[in-house]
mmCIF entry with sequence, helices, sheets and N, C-alpha, C, O atoms, coordinates in Angstrom:
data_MODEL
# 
_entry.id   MODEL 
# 
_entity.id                         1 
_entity.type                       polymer 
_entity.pdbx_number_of_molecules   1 
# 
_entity_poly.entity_id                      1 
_entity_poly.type                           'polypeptide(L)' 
_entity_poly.nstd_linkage                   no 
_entity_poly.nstd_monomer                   no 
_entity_poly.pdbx_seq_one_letter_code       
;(UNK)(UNK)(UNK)(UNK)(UNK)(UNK)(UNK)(UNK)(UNK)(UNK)(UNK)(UNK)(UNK)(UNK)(UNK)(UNK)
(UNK)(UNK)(UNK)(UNK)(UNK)(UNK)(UNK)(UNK)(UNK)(UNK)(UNK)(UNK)(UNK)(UNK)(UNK)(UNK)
(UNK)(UNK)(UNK)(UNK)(UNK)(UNK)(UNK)(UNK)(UNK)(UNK)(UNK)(UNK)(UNK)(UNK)(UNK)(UNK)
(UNK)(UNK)(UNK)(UNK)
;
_entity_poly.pdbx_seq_one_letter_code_can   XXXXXXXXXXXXXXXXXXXXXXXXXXXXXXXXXXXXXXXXXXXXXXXXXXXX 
_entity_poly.pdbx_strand_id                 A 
# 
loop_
_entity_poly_seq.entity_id 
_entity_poly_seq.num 
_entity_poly_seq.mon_id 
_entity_poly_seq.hetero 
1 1  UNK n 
1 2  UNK n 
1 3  UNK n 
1 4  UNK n 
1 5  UNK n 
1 6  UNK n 
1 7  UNK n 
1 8  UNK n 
1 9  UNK n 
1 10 UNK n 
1 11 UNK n 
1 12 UNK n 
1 13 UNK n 
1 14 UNK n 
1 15 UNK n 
1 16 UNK n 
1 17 UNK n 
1 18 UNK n 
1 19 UNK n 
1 20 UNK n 
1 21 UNK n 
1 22 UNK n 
1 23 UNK n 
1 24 UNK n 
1 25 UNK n 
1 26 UNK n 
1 27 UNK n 
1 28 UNK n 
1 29 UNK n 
1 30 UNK n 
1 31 UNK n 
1 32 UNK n 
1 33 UNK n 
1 34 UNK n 
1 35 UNK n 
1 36 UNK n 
1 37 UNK n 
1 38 UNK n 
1 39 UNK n 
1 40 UNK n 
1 41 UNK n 
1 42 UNK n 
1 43 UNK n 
1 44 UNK n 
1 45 UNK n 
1 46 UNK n 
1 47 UNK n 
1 48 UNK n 
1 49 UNK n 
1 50 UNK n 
1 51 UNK n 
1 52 UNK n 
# 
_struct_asym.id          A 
_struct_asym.entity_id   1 
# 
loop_
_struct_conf.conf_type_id 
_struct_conf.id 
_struct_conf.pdbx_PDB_helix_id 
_struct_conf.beg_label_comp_id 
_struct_conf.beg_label_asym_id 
_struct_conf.beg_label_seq_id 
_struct_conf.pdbx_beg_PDB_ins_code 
_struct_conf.end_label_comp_id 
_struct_conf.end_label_asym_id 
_struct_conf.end_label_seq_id 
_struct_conf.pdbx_end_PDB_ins_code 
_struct_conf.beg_auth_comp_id 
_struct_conf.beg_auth_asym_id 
_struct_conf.beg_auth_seq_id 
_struct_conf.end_auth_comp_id 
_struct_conf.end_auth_asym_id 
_struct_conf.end_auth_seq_id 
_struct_conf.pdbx_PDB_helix_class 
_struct_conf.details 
_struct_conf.pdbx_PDB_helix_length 
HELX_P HELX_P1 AA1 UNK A 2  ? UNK A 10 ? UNK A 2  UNK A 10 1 ? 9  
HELX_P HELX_P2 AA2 UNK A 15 ? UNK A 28 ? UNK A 15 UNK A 28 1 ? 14 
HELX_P HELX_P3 AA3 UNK A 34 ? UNK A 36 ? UNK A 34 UNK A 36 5 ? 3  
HELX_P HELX_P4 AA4 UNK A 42 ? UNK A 51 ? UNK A 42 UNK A 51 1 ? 10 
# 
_struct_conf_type.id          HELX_P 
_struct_conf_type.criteria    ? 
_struct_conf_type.reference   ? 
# 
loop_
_atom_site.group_PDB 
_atom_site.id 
_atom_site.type_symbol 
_atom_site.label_atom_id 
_atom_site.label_alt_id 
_atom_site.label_comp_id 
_atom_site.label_asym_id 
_atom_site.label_entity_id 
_atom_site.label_seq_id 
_atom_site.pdbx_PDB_ins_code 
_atom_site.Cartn_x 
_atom_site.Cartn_y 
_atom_site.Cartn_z 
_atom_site.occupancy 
_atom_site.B_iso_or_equiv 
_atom_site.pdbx_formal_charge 
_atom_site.auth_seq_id 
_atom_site.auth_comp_id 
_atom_site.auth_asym_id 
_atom_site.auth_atom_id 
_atom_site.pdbx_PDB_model_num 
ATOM 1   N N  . UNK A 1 1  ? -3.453  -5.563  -9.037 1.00 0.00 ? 1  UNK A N  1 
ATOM 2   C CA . UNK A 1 1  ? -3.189  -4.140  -8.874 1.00 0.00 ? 1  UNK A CA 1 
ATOM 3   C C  . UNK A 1 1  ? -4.492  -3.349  -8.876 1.00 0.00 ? 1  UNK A C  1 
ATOM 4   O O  . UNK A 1 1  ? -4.613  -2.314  -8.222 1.00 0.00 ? 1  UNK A O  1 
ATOM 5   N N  . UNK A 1 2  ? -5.428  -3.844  -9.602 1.00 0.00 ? 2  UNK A N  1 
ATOM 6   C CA . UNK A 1 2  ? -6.564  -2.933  -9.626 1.00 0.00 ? 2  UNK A CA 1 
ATOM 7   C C  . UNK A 1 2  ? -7.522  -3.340  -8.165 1.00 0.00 ? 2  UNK A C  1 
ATOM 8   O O  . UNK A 1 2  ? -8.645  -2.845  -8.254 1.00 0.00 ? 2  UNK A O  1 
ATOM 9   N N  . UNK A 1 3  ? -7.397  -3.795  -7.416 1.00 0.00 ? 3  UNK A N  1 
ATOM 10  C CA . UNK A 1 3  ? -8.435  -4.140  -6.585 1.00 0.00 ? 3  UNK A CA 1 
ATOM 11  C C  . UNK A 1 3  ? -7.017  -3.629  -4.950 1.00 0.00 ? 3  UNK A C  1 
ATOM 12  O O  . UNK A 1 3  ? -7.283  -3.584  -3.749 1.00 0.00 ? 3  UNK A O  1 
ATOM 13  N N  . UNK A 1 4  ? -6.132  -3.446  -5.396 1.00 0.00 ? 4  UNK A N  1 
ATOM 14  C CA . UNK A 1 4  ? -5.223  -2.225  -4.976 1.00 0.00 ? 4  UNK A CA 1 
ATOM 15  C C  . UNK A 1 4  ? -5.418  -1.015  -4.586 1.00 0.00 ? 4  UNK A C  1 
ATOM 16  O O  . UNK A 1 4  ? -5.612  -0.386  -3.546 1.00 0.00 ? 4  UNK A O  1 
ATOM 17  N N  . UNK A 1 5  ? -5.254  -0.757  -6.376 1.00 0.00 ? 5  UNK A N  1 
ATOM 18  C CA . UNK A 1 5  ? -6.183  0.717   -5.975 1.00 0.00 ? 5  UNK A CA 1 
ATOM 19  C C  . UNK A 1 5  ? -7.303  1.332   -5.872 1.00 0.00 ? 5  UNK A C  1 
ATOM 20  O O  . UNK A 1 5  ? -7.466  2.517   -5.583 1.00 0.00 ? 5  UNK A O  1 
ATOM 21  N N  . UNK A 1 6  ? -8.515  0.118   -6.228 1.00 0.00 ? 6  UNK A N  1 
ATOM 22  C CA . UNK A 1 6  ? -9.751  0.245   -5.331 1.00 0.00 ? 6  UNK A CA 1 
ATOM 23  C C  . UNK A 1 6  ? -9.949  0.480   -4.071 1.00 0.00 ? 6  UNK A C  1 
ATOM 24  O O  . UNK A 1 6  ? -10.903 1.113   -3.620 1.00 0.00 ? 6  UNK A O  1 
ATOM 25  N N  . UNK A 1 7  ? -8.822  -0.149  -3.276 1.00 0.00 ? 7  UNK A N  1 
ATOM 26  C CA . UNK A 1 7  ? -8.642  -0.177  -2.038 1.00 0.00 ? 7  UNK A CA 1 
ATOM 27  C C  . UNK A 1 7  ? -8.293  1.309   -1.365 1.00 0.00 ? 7  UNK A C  1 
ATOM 28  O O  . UNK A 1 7  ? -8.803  1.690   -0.312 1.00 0.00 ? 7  UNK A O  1 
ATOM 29  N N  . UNK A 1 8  ? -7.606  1.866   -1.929 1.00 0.00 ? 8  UNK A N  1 
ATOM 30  C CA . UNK A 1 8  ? -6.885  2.908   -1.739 1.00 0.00 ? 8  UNK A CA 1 
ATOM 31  C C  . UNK A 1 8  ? -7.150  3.863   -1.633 1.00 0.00 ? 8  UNK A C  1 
ATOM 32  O O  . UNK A 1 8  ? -6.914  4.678   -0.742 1.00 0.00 ? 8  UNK A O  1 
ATOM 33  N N  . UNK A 1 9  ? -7.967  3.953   -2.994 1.00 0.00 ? 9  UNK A N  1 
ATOM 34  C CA . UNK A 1 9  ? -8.829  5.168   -3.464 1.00 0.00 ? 9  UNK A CA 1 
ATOM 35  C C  . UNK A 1 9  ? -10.323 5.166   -2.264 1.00 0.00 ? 9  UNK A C  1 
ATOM 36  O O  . UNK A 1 9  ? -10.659 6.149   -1.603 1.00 0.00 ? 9  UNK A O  1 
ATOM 37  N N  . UNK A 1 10 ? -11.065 3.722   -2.242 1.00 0.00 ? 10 UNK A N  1 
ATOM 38  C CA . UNK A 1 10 ? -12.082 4.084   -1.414 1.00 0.00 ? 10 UNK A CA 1 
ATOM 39  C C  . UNK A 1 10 ? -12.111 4.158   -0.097 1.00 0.00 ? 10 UNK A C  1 
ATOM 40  O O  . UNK A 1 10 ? -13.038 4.589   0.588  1.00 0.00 ? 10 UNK A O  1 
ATOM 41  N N  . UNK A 1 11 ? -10.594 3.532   0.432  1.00 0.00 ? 11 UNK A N  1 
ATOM 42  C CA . UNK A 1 11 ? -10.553 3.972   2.106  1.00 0.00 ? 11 UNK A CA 1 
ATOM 43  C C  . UNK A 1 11 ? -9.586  5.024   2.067  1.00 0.00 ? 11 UNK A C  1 
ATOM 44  O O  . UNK A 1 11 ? -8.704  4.994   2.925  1.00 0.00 ? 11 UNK A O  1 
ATOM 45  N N  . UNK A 1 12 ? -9.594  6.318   0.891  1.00 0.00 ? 12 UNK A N  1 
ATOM 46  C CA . UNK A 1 12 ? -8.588  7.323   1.100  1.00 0.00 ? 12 UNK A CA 1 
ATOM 47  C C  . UNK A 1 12 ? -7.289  7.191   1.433  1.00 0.00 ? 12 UNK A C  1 
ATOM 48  O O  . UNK A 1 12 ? -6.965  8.271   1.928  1.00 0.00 ? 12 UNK A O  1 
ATOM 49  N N  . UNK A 1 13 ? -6.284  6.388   1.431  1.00 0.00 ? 13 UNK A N  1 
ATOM 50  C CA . UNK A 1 13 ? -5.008  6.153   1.287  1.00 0.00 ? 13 UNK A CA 1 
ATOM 51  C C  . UNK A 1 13 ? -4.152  7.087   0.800  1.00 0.00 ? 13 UNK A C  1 
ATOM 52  O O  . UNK A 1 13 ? -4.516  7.300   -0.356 1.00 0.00 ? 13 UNK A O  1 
ATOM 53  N N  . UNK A 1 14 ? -3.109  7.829   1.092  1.00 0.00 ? 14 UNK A N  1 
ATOM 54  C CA . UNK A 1 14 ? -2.151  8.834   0.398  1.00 0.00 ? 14 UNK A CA 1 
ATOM 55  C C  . UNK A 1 14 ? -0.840  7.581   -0.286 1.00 0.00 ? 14 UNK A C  1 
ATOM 56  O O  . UNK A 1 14 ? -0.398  6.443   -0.123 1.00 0.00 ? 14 UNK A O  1 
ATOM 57  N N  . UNK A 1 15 ? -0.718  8.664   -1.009 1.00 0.00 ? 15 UNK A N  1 
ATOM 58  C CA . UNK A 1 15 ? 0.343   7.906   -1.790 1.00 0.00 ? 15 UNK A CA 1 
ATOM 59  C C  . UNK A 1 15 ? 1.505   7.628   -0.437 1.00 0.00 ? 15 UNK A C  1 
ATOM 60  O O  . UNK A 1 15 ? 1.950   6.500   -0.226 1.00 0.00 ? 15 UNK A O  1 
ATOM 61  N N  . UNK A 1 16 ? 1.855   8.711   0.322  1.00 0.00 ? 16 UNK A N  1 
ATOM 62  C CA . UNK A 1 16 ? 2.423   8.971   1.345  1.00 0.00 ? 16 UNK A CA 1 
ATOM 63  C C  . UNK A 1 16 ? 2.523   7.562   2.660  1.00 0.00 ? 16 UNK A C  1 
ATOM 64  O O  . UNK A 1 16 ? 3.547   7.197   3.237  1.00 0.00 ? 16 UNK A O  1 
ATOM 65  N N  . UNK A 1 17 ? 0.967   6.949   2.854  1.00 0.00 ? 17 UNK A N  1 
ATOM 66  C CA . UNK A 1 17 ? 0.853   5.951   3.909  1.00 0.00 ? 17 UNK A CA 1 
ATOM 67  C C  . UNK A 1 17 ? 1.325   4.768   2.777  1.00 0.00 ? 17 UNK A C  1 
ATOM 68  O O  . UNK A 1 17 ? 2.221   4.088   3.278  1.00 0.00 ? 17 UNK A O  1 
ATOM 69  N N  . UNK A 1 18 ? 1.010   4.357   1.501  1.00 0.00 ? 18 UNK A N  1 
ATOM 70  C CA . UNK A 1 18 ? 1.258   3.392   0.859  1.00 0.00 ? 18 UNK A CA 1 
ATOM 71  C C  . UNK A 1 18 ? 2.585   3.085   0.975  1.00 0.00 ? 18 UNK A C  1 
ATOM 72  O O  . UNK A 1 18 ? 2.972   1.951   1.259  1.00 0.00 ? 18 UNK A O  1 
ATOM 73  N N  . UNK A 1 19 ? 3.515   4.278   0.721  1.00 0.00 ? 19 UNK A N  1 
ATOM 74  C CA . UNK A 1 19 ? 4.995   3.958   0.623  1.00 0.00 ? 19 UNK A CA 1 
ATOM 75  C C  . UNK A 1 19 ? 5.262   4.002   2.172  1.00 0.00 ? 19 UNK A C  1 
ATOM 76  O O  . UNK A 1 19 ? 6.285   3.326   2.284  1.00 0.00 ? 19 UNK A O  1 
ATOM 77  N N  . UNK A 1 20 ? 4.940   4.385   3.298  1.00 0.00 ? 20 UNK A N  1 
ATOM 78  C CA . UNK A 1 20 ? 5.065   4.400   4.610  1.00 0.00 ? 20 UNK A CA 1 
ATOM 79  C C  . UNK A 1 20 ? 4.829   2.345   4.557  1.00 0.00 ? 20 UNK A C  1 
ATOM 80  O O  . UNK A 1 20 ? 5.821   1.626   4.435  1.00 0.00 ? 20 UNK A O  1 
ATOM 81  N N  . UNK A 1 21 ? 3.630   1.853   4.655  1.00 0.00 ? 21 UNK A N  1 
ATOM 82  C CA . UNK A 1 21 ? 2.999   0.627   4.555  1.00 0.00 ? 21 UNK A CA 1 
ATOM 83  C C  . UNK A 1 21 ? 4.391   -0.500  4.014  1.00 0.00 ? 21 UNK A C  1 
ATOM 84  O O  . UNK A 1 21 ? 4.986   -1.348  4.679  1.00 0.00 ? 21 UNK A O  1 
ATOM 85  N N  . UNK A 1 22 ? 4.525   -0.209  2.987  1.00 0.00 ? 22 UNK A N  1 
ATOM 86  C CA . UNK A 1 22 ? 5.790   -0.199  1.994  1.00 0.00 ? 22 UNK A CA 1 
ATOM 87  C C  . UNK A 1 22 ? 6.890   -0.853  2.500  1.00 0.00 ? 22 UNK A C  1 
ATOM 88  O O  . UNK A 1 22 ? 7.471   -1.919  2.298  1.00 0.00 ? 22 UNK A O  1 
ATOM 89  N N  . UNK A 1 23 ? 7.037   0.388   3.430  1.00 0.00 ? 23 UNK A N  1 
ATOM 90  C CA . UNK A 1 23 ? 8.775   0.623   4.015  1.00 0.00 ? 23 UNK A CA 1 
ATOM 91  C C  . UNK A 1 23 ? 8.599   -0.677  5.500  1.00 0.00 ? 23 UNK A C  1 
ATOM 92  O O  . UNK A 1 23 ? 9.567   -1.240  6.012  1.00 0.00 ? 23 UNK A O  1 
ATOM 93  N N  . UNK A 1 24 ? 6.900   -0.919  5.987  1.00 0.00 ? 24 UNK A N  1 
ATOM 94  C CA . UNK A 1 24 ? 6.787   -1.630  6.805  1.00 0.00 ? 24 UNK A CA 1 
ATOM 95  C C  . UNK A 1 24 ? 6.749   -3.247  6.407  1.00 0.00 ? 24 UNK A C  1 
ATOM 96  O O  . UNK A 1 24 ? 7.227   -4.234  6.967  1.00 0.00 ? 24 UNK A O  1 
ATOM 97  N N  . UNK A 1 25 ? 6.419   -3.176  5.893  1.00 0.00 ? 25 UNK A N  1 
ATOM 98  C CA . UNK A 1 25 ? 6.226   -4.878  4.952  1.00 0.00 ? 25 UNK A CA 1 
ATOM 99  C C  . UNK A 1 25 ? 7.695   -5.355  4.701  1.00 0.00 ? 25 UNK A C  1 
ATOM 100 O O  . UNK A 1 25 ? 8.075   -6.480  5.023  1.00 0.00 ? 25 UNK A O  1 
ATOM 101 N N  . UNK A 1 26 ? 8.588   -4.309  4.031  1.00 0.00 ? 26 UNK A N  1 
ATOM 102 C CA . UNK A 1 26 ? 9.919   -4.668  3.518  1.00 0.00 ? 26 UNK A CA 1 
ATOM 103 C C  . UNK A 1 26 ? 10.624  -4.614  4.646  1.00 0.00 ? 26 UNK A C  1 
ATOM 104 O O  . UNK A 1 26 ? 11.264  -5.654  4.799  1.00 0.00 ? 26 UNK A O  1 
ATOM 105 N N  . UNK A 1 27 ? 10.776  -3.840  5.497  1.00 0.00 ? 27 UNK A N  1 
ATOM 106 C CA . UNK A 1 27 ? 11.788  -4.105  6.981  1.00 0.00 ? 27 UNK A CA 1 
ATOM 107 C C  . UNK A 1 27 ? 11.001  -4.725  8.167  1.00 0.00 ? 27 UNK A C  1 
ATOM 108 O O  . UNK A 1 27 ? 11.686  -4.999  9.153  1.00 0.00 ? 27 UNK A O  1 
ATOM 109 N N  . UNK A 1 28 ? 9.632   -4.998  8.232  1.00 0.00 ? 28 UNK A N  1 
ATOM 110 C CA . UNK A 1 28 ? 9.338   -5.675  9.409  1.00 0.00 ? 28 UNK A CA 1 
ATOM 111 C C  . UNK A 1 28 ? 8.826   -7.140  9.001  1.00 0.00 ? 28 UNK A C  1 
ATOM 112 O O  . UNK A 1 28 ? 8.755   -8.056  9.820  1.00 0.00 ? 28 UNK A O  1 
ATOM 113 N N  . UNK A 1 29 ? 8.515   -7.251  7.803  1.00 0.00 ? 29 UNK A N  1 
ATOM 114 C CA . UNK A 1 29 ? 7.493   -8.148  7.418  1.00 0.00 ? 29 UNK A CA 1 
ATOM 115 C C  . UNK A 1 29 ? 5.946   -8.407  7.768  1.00 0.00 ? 29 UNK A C  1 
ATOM 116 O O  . UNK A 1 29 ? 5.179   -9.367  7.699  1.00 0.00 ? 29 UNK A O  1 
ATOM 117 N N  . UNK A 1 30 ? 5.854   -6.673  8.300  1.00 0.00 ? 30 UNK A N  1 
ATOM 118 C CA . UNK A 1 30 ? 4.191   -6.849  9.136  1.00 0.00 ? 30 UNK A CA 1 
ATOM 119 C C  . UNK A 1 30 ? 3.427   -5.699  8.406  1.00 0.00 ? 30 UNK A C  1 
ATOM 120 O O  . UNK A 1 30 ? 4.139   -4.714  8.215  1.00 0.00 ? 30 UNK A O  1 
ATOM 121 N N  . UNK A 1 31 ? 2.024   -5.584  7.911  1.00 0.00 ? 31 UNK A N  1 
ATOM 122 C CA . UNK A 1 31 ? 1.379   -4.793  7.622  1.00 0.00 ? 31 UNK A CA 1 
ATOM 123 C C  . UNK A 1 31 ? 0.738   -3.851  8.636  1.00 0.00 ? 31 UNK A C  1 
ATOM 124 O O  . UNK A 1 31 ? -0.105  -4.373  9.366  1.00 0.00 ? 31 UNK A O  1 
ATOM 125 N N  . UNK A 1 32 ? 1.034   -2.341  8.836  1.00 0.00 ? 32 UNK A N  1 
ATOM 126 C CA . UNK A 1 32 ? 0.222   -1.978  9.612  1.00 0.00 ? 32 UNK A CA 1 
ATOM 127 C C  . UNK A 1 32 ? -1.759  -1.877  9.125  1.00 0.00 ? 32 UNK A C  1 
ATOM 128 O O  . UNK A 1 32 ? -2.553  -1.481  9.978  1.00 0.00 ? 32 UNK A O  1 
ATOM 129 N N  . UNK A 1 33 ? -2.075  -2.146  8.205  1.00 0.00 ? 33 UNK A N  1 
ATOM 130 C CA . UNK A 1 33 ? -3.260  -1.931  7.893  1.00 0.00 ? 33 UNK A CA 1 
ATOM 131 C C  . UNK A 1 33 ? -4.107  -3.076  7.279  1.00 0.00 ? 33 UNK A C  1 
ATOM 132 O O  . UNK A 1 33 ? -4.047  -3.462  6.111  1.00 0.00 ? 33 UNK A O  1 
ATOM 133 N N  . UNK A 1 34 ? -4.957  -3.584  8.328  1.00 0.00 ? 34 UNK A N  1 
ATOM 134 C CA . UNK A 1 34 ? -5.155  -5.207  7.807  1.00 0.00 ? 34 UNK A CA 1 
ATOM 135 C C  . UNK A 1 34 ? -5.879  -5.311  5.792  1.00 0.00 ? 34 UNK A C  1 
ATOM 136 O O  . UNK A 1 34 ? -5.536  -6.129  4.939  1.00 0.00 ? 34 UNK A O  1 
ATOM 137 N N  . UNK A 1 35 ? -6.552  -4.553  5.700  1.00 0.00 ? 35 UNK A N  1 
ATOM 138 C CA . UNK A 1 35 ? -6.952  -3.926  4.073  1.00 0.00 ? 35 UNK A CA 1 
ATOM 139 C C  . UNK A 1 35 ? -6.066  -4.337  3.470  1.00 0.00 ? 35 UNK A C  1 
ATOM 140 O O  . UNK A 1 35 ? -6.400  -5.142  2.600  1.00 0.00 ? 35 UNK A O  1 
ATOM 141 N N  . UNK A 1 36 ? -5.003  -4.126  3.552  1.00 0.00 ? 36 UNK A N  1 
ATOM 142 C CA . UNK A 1 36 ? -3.713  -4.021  3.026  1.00 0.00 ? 36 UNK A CA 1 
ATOM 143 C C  . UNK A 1 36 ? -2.889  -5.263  2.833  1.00 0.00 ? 36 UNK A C  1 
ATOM 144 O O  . UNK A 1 36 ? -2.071  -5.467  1.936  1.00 0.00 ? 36 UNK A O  1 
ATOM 145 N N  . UNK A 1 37 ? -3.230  -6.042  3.798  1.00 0.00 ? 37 UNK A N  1 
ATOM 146 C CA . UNK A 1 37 ? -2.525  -7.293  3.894  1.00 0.00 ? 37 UNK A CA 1 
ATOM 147 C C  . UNK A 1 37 ? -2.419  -8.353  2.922  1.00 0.00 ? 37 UNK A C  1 
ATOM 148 O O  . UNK A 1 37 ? -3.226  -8.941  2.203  1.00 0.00 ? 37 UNK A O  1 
ATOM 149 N N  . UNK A 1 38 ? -1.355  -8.407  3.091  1.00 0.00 ? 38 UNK A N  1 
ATOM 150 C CA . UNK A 1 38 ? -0.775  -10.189 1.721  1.00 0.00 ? 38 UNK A CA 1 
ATOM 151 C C  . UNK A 1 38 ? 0.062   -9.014  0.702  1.00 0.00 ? 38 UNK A C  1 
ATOM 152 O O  . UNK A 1 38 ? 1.123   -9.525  0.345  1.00 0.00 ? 38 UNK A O  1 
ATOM 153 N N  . UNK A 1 39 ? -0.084  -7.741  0.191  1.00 0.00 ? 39 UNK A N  1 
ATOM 154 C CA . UNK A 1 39 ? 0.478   -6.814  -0.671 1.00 0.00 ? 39 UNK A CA 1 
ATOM 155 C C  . UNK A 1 39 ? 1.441   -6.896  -1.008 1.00 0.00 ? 39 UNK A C  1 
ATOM 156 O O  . UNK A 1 39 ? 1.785   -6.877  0.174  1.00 0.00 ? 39 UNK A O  1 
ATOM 157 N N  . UNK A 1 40 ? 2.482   -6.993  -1.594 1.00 0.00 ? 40 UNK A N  1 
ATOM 158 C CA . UNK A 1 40 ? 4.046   -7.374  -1.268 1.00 0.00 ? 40 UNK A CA 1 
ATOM 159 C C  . UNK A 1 40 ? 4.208   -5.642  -1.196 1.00 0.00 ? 40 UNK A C  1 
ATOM 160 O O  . UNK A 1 40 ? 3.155   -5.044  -1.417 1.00 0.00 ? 40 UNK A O  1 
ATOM 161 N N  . UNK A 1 41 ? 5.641   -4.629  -0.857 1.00 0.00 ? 41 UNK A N  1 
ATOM 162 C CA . UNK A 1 41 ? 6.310   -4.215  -0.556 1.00 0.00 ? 41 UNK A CA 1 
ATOM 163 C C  . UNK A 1 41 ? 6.173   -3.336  -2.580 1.00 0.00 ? 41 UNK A C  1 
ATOM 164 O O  . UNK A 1 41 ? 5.675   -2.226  -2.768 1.00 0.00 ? 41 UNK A O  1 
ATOM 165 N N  . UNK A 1 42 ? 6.653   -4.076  -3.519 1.00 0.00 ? 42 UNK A N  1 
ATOM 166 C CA . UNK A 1 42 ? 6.326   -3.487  -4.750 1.00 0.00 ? 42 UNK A CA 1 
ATOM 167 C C  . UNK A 1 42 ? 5.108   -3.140  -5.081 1.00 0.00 ? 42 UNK A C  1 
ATOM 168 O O  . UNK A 1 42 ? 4.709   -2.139  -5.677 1.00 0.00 ? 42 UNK A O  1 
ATOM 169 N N  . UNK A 1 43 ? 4.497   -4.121  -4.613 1.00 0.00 ? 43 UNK A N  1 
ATOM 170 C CA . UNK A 1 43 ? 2.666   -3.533  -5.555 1.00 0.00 ? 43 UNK A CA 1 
ATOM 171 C C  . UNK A 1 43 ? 2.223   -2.191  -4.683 1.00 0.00 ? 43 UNK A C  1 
ATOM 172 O O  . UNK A 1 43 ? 1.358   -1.473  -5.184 1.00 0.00 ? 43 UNK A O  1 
ATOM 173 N N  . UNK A 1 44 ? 2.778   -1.834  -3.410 1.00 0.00 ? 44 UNK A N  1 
ATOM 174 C CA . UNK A 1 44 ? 2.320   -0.816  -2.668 1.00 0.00 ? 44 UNK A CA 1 
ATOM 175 C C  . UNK A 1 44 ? 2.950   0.301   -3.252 1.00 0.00 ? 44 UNK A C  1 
ATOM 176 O O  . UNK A 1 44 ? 2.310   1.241   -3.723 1.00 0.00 ? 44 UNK A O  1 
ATOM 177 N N  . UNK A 1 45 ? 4.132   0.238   -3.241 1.00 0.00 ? 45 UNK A N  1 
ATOM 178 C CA . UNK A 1 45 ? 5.177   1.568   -3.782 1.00 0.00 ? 45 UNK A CA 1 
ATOM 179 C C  . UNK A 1 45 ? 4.026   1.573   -5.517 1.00 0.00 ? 45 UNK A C  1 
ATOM 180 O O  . UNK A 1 45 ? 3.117   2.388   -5.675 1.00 0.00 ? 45 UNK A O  1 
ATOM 181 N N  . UNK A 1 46 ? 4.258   0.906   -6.166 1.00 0.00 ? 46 UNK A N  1 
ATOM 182 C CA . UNK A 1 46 ? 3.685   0.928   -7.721 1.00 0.00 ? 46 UNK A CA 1 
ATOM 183 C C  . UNK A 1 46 ? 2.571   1.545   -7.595 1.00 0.00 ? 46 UNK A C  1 
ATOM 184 O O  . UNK A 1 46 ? 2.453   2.221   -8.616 1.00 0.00 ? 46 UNK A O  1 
ATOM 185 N N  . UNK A 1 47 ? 1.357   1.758   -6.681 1.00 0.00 ? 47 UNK A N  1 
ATOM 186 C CA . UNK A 1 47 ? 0.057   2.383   -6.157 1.00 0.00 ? 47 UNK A CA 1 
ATOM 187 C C  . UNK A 1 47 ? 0.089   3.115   -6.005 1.00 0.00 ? 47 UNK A C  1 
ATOM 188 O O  . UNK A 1 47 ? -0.803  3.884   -6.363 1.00 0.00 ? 47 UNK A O  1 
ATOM 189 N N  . UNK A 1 48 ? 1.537   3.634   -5.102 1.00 0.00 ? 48 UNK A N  1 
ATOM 190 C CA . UNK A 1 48 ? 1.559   4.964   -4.363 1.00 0.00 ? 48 UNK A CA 1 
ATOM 191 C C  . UNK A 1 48 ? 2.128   5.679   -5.679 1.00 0.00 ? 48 UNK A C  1 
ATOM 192 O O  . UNK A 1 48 ? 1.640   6.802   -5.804 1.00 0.00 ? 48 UNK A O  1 
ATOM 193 N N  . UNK A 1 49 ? 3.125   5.295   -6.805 1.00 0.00 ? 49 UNK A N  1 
ATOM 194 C CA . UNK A 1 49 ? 3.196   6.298   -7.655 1.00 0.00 ? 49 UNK A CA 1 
ATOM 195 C C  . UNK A 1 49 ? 1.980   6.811   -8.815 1.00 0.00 ? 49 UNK A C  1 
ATOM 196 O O  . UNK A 1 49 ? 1.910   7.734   -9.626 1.00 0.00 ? 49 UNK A O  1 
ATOM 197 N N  . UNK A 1 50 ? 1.078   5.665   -8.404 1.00 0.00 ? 50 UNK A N  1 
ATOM 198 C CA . UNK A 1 50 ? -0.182  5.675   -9.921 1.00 0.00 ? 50 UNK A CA 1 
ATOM 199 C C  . UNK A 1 50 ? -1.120  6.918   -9.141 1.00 0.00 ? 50 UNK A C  1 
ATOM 200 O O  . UNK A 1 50 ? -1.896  7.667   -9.736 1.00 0.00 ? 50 UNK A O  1 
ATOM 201 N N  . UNK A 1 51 ? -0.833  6.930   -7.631 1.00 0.00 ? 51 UNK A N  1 
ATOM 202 C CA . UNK A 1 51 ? -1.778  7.690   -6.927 1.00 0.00 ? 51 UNK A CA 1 
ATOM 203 C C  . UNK A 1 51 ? -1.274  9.128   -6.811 1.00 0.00 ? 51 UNK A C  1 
ATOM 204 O O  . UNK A 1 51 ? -1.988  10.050  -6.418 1.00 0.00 ? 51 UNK A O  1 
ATOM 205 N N  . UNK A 1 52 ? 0.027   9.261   -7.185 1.00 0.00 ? 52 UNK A N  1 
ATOM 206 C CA . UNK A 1 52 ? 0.761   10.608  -6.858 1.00 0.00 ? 52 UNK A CA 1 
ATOM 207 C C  . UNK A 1 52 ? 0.661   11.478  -8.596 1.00 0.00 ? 52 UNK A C  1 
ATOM 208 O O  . UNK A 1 52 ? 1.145   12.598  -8.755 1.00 0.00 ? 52 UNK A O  1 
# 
């Protein structure tokens, strides 16, 4: 989780694209943002609320 929201925080991420990212992982099984990739669907939503 912490190398998460390292991620997040230093390529500016909104809590907003995380849970967007989120909603893509859990219904497509594809990441739009390669950074992002391997994340499961929870650790993104859990980011996006530590970030909100």
């Amino acid at each position: 989780m912490d190398e998460l929201m390292r991620i997040a925080k230093e390529h500016h991420f909104t809590a907003d694209q995380l849970i967007q990212e989120a909603e893509c992982v859990e219904e497509y099984g594809e990441w739009q943002h390669m950074l992002l990739l391997g994340y499961s669907a929870d650790m993104l939503r859990n980011a996006a609320e530590k970030l909100q």
